[in-house]
N, C-alpha and C positions, 0 to 999 in steps of 0.2 A: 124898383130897387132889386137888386142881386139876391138870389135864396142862399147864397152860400157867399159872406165875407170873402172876399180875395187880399191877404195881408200881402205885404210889404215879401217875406218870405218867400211866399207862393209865386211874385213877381218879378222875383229875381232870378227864381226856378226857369220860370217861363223865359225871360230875357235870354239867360245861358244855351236855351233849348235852342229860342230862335235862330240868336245872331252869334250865340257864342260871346267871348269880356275880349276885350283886350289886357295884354298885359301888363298894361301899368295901374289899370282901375279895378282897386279892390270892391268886389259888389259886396263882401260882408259887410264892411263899415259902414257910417250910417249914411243911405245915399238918399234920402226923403226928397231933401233939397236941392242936390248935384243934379244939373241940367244933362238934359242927356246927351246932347254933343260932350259935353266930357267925359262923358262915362263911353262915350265911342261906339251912341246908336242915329244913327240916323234915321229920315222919315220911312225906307225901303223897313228898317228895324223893327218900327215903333208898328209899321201896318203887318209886318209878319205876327207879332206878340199879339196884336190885337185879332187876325185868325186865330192864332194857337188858344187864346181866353173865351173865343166863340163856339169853339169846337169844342175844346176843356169842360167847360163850364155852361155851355148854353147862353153865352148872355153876350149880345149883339152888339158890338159897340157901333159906333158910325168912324167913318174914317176921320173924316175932319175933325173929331175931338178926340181921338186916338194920336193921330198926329201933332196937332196944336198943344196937348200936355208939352209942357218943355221939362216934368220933373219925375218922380219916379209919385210923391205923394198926389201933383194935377193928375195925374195916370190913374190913379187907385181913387182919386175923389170922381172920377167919368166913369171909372167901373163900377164902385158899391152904387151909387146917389144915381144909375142910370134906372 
């Protein structure tokens, strides 16, 4: 398990870092649920975010379960529960 919680906030930070929103998808609202093809990340996305939370934070995720989250909360459940 993660020594430092990584909230929903923190993840949305990082998204922005990564790949940058598009402008139709507000990330403040609540996106727990919103897949992330709609929220307009793809898998090149989801493996950049998942360097930037290794680097960040120290905590290693694996690609394949970095990728295969389709949500913002599957994301955040492979990062704390890793």
């Amino acid at each position: 398990m993660a020594s430092q919680t990584i909230t929903i906030d923190d993840l949305k930070r990082i998204l922005r870092d990564a790949a940058g929103a598009d402008e139709g998808v507000d990330l403040d609202g609540d996106i727990l649920d919103a897949e992330f093809a709609e929220l307009g990340y793809d898998s090149l996305a989801l493996l950049e975010t998942a360097s930037r939370i290794t680097r960040e934070y120290g905590i290693k995720l694996d690609d394949d379960a970095a990728v295969g989250a389709t949500t913002p909360r599957e994301l955040l459940k492979v990062i704390n529960d890793d």
